[in-house]
C-alpha positions as CSV (number, residue, x, y, z in Angstrom):
1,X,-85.7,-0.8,-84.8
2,X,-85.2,2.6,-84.8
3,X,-82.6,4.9,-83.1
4,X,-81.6,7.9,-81.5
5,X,-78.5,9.3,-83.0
6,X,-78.7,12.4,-81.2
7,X,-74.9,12.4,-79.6
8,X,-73.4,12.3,-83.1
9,X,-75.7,15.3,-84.0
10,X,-75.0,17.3,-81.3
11,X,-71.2,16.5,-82.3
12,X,-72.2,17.5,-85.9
13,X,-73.2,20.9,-84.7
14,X,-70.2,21.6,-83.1
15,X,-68.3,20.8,-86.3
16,X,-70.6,22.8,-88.4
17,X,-70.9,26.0,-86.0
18,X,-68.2,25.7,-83.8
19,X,-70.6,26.3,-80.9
20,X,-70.1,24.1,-78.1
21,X,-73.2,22.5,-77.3
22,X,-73.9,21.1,-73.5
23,X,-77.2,18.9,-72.6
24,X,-77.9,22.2,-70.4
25,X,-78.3,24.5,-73.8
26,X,-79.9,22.1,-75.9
27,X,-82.2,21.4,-73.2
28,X,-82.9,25.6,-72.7
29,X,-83.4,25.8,-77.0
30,X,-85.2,23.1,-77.6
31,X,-87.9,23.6,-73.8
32,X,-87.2,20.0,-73.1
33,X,-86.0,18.7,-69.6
34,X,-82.2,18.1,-69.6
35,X,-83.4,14.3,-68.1
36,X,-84.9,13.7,-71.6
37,X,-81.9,15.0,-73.5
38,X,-79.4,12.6,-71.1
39,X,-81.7,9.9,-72.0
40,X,-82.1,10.2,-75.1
41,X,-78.4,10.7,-75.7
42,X,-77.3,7.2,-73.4
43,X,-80.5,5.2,-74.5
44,X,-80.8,5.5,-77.8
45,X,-83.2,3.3,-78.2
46,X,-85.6,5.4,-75.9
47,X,-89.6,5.6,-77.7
48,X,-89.7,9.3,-77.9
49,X,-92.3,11.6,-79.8
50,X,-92.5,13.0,-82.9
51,X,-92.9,16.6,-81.4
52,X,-89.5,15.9,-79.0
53,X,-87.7,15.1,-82.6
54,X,-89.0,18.0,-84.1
55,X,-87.6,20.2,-81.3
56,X,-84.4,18.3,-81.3
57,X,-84.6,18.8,-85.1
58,X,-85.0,22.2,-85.2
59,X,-82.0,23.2,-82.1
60,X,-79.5,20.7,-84.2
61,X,-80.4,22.5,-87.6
62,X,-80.5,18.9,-89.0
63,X,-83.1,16.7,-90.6
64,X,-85.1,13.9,-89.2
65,X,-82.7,10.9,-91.3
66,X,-79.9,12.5,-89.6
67,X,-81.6,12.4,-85.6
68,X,-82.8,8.8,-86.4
69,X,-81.9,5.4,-87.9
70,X,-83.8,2.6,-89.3
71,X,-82.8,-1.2,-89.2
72,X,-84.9,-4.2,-89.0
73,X,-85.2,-6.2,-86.7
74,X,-83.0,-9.7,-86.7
75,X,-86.4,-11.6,-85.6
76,X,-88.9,-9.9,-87.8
C-alpha cells in the first residue's frame, strides 16, 4: 500500500524554512484545489496522480520517498 505523507512534509517545510505553510498557500503554489490538498492531507491513502505529486513535490522542495510510503500489503 502506498501513502500520502504529505502533513509531515508540509511540517518539514516549516522546520526547514520557517515559513508557515496553510492548505490555502500550498494549494495557490502548487495550482491544485485546496479540497485535494485537505484530502490528501486526512486520507492518506487517497489514489492521487503522479503529476499532483510532482506539484506537491516541487511546493514542499522535497523528493518523491519523502511525499510517499511503501508497505505491503498484510494479504498479499
Amino acid at each position: 500500500m502506498i501513502t500520502v505523507r504529505l502533513r509531515e512534509q508540509i511540517n518539514a517545510y516549516q522546520e526547514r524554512t520557517g515559513d508557515r505553510l496553510t492548505y490555502a498557500e500550498l494549494a495557490r503554489r502548487t495550482g491544485l484545489a485546496r479540497a485535494t490538498i485537505e484530502t490528501l492531507a486526512s486520507r492518506t491513502t487517497y489514489n492521487t496522480t503522479l503529476a499532483t505529486v510532482d506539484k506537491l513535490c516541487a511546493a514542499l522542495e522535497c523528493g518523491v520517498g519523502d511525499l510517499l510510503d511503501y508497505a505491503p500489503d498484510e494479504s498479499s
